[in-house]
Structure formats: structure tokens, C-alpha cells
C-alpha positions in Angstrom: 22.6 2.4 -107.1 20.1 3.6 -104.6 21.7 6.7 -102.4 21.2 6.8 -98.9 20.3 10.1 -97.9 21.7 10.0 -94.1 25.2 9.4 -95.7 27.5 12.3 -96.2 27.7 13.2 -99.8 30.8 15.0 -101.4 31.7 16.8 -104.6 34.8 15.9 -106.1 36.9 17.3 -108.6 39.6 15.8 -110.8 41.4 18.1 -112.6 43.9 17.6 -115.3 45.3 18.9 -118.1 43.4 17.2 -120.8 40.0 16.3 -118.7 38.3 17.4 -115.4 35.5 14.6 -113.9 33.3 16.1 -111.7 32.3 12.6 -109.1 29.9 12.1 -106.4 31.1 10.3 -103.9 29.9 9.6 -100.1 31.6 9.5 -96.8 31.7 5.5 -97.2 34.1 5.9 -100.0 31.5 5.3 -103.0 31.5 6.6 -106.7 27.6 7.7 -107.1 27.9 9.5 -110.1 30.2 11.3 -112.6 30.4 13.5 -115.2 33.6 14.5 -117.7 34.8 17.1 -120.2 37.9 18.5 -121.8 39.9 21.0 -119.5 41.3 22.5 -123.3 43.7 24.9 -120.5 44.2 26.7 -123.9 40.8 28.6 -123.4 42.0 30.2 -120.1 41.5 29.7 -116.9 37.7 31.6 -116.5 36.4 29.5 -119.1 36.7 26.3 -117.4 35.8 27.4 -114.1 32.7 28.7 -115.6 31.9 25.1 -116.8 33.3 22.9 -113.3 30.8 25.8 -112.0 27.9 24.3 -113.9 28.7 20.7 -113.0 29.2 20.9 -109.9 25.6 22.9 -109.7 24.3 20.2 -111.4 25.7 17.4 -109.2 24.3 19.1 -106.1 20.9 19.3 -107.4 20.7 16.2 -107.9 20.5 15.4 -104.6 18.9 18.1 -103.3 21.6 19.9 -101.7 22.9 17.6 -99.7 26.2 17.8 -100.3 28.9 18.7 -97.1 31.8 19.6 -98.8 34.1 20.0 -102.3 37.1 17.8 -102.5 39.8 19.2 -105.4 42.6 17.0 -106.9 44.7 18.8 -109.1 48.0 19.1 -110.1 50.9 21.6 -108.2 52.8 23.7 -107.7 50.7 24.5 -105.2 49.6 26.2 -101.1 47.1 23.4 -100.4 45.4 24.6 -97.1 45.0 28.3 -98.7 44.3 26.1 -101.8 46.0 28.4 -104.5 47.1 26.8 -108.0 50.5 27.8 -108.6 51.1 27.6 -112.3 50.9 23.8 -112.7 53.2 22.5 -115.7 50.1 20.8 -117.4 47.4 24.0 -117.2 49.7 26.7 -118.5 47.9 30.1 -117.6 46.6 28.8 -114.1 48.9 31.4 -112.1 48.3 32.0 -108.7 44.3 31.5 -108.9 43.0 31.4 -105.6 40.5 28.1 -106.6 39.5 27.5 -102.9 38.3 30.9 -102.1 36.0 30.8 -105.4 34.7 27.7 -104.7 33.6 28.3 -101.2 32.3 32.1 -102.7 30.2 30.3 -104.9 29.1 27.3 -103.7 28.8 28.3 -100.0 30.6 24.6 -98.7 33.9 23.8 -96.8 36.3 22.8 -99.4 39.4 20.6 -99.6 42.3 20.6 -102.5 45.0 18.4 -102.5 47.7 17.9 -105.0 47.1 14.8 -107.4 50.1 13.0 -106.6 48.5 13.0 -103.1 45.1 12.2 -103.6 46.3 9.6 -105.7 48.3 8.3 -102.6 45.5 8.3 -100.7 43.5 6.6 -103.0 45.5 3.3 -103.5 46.1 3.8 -99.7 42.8 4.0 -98.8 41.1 1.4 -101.1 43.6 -0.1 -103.6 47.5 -1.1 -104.4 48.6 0.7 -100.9 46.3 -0.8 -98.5 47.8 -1.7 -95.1 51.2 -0.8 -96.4 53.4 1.3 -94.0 55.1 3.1 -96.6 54.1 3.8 -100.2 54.9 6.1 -103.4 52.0 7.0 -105.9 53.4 8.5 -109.4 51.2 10.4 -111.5 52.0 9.8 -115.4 49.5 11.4 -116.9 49.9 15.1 -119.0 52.6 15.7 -116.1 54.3 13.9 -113.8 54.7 13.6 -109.9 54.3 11.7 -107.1 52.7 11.2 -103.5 54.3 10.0 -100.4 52.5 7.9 -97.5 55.3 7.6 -94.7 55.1 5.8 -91.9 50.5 5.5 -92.7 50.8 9.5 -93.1 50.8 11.8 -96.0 53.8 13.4 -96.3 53.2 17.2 -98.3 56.7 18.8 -96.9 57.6 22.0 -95.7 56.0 24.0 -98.6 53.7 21.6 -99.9 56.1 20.5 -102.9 57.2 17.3 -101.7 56.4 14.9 -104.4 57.4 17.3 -107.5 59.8 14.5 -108.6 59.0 15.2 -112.5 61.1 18.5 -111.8 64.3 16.4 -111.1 66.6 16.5 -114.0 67.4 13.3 -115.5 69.3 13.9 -118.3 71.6 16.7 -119.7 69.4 17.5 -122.6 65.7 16.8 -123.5 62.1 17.5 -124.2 61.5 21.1 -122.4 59.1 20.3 -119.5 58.6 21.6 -116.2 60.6 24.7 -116.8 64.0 22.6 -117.9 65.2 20.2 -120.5 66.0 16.7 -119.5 63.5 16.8 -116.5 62.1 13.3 -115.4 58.3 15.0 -116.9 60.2 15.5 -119.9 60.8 11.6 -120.7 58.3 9.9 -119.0 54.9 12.3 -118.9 52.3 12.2 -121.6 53.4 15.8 -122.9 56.8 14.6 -122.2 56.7 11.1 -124.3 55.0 13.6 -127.4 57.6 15.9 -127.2 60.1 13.4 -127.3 59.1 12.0 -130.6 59.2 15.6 -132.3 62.7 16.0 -130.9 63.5 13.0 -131.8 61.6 12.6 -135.4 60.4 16.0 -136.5 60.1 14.6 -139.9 57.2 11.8 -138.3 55.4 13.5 -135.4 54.2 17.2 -135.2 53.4 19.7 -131.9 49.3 17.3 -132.4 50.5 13.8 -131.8 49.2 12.1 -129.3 50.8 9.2 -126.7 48.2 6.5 -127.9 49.5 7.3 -131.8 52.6 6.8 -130.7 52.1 3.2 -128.9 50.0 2.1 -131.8 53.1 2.6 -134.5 55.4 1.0 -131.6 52.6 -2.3 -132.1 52.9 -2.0 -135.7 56.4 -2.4 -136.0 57.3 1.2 -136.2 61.5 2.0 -135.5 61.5 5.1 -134.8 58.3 5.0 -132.4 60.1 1.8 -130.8 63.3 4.2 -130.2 61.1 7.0 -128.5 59.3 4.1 -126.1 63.1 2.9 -125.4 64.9 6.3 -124.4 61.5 7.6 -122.3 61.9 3.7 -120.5 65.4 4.2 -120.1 64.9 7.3 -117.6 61.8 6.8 -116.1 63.2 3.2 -115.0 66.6 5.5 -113.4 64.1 7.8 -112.0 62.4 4.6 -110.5 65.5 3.9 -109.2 66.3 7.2 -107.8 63.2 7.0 -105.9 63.2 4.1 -104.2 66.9 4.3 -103.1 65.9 7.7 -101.4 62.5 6.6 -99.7 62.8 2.7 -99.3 59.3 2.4 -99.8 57.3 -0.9 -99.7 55.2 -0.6 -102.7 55.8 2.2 -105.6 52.1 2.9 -107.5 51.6 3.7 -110.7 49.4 5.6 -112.4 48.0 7.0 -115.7 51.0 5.7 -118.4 52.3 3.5 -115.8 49.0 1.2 -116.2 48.0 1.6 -119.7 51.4 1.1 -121.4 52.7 -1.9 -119.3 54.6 -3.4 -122.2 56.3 -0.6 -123.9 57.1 1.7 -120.9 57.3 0.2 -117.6 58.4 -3.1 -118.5 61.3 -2.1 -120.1 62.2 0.3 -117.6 61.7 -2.4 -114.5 64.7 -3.5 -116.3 66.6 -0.4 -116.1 65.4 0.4 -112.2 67.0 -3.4 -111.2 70.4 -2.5 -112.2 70.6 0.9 -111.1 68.7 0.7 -107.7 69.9 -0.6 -104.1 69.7 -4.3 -103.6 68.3 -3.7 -100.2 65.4 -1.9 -101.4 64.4 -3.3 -104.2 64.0 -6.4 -101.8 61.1 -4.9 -100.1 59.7 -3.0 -103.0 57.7 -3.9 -106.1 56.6 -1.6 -108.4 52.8 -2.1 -109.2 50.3 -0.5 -111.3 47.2 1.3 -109.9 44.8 -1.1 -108.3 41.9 1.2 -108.8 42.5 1.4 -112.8 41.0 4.1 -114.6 38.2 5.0 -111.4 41.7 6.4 -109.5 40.9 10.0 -110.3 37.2 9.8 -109.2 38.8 8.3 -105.7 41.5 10.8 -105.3 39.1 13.7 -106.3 37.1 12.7 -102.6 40.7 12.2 -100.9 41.6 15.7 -100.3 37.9 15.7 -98.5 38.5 12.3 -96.6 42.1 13.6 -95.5 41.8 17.0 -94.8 37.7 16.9 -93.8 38.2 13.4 -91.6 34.6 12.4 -93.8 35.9 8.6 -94.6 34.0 6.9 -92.4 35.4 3.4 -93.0 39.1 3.7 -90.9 38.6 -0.1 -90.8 40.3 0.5 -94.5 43.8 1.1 -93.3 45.3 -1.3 -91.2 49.3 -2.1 -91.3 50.3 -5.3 -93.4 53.2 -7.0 -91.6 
């Protein structure tokens, strides 16, 4: 792809807790480039700074500087317009690091930082699943869980920036311990969620190092005990579904991360659950999608926080309301 230099270009940054991508994008909403590695929060928080440091250094130069802003999507707790990372669930050791302030020390650029579940939002919003829709939910399922909220074509953040923490409600009595409390929603439907259920539930199978996708594949193979784990994590994501759209009466709910890649063993299972438990009224105007943008969601919600915050999307002919 050939880059037009006129175009405003933007660093983004998609941080999780088992990779970061480090994308640019330009103000017309286009992926240019990208480049990945393993967050590993286990090495502390300097360590990986040091290296989204180098990448992004390297994705300036190659274009020559001419960059306008940095555009963070990461996951909260956390102050998004003072842009301080409030020990997120999913990079233990991230405590009150004031990310925006080093970025803009080092890098000399305005910068943006948004929480996921909100970029994510904006992304589908913008250019997928949530596209002329009045009023939409994006859920994160990826090492944590949460969601964003477009109401009424606007991004909804709450008082203190925490609206959207949804894998903090607590689901169950007992559970996996996630998000500071057993039986959370994160604790049954998140990737670290999902892994620690299957210790809990079969220490003698799984240790602390199994992964989701290990899981799935014994599930395919026939496996009982991986089937059961699948079933109970189904069971309350599809009442959290439920819980969810009775409260916001959305039009579309949006899913990402384990929400798109294990359609038959998660969601389908629990869009069965989510029917009987939820309002008849709203699940009339609902449905419950996957992400439209795939796997490329996090490269678009990493700009988002830019677009949003910055006002550098120059296509607005991309949100329109659907009657």
C-alpha cells in the first residue's frame, strides 16, 4: 500500500495482557503497518515500556516523522484523560503508572488512551458490527473481560471512567478468583477465567500453564471434563448476557476475542442460556453478534482513542443512524 504523505498518520497501541501491536494507522481509518510481541506483564512494567518505546521509534521513522499523535487501547481500571493505568486485572504490577505523561515525555506528541472495551466500541461503531446503530455494547473476552457502551451514537465512559467494568459483577457465589473476587463474570467467561476454571474444576488434568485453545481442542476431541468446563463458563456468560441487555436495551451486543473464535463451544451454548433468562422486549431488538472486524479489531481500536478523543477520523460519513 502506497502512503499518502498529506494524510494524518497515527501511532497506535494495543495493549493486552498476553500481546501489545504497535499499528499505523491514518486519519482515513487505514491499517498501514503493524508490528506484535508478547506483553509477558510478568517481567514488570519498565521492561515493556522499554520495548513499545522501541516500536513505536521504529514506526515513526518509517515515515519520517510524520506522525500527529499516539492513540492507547488498553485495558482499566483506569483515569483516561490524565491517562493513568490503574492496576488492570490482566497486567498485574501496572499500578498507578502515569502511561500518558511518559509517552508524551518521550515521544514529544499529543496522546490519546482509551480503555479497550471502548476503543473496541468504537471500532465496530465506526467501521464494523455497530455501524449506524443507535445503541451498542462491545465485550472484550480476551485475558480479561469488559465492555464498552455507545448510547444514544456516544461513548458512554461514566462518572469515573469505570463504566463498562462488567467482568467485576459477581455472577456466581463461588468461582475462579478474578478481578479481585470469586464468582466474577471475568472469572467464567475471560481467557484467564476459562483456564482457571479448569484447574478448579480438574486439578488432576490442567495445571496454572494451560492454555484456552488446549482446552477447546480436548472439548473437539471428545474430552468430558473439558466439555464440562466449556458448559459451566457458557452457563454464566449467557446470564451475564442476559443481565446486560435487560439493563441497557441495546440494539446490537459485540463480541470480541472468545466471543468470535469459540462460536460453538461458548457462545452458542450460552445464546441459549441468555434467551431464557433475558426480557422478551429486549431480546426483540437485540442480537448478539461477533466482531465484524475479526482479528484486525485491536489494530482499529488502538487508533480509536485518537479518532475520539483527537476528532482525527476524517470519514464522519461512517456513522450514520440505521432506522
Amino acid at each position: 500500500m502506497s502512503i499518502d504523505a498529506s494524510i494524518k498518520k497515527i501511532v497506535g497501541l494495543d495493549v493486552g495482557g498476553t500481546k501489545t501491536a504497535v499499528v499505523l494507522g491514518d486519519a482515513e481509518g487505514r491499517i498501514l503497518s503493524r508490528k506484535q510481541f508478547p506483553t509477558n506483564p510478568a517481567r514488570g512494567f519498565e521492561e515493556t515500556f522499554d520495548e513499545i518505546c522501541t516500536a513505536v521509534r521504529s514506526t515513526i521513522e518509517s515515515v519520517d516523522g510524520s506522525v500527529s499523535a499516539l492513540s492507547v487501547s488498553i485495558g482499566g481500571p483506569l483515569d483516561v484523560l490524565k491517562g493513568i493505568i490503574k492496576s488492570p486485572p490482566n497486567l498485574p504490577g501496572w499500578d498507578t503508572i502515569p502511561l500518558k505523561k511518559m509517552l508524551v515525555e518521550k515521544f514529544r506528541l499529543p496522546v490519546y488512551i482509551e480503555h479497550d472495551g471502548n476503543a473496541g466500541a468504537l471500532a465496530e461503531f465506526y467501521f464494523g458490527a455497530g455501524k449506524g446503530f443507535r445503541n451498542i455494547v462491545f465485550i472484550t473476552m480476551g485475558t480479561g473481560f469488559g465492555a464498552g457502551f455507545i448510547l444514544d451514537r456516544r461513548l458512554y465512559r461514566g462518572t469515573s471512567d469505570v463504566a463498562g467494568e462488567i467482568g467485576h459483577i459477581r455472577i456466581a457465589e463461588t468461582g475462579p478468583l478474578c478481578y479481585g473476587k470469586s464468582g466474577s463474570l471475568e472469572g467464567y467467561a475471560s481467557g484467564s477465567g476459562i483456564t482457571k476454571l479448569a484447574q478448579l474444576l480438574h486439578p488432576e488434568l490442567w495445571s496454572d500453564q494451560v492454555q484456552v485453545v488446549e482446552l477447546y481442542e480436548a472439548c473437539k476431541a471428545g474430552s468430558a471434563e473439558a466439555k464440562t468446563v466449556f458448559e459451566k463458563a457458557s452457563m454464566y456468560l449467557g446470564r451475564g448476557l442476559a443481565i446486560v441487555v435487560d439493563f441497557l436495551n441495546p440494539q446490537r451486543v459485540i463480541l470480541g476475542g472468545l466471543g468470535m473464535r469459540l462460536q460453538d463451544v461458548l457462545l452458542e451454548p450460552a445464546l441459549r442460556v441468555y434467551a431464557d433468562e433475558v426480557l422478551p422486549e429486549a431480546r426483540a431488538v437485540c442480537e448478539i453478534v461477533p466482531a465484524a472486524l475479526g482479528e484486525s479489531i485491536g489494530d482499529y481500536a488502538a487508533l480509536c482513542a485518537a479518532y475520539d478523543q483527537g476528532g482525527l477520523l476524517v470519514r464522519a460519513d461512517q456513522v450514520f443512524e440505521r432506522v
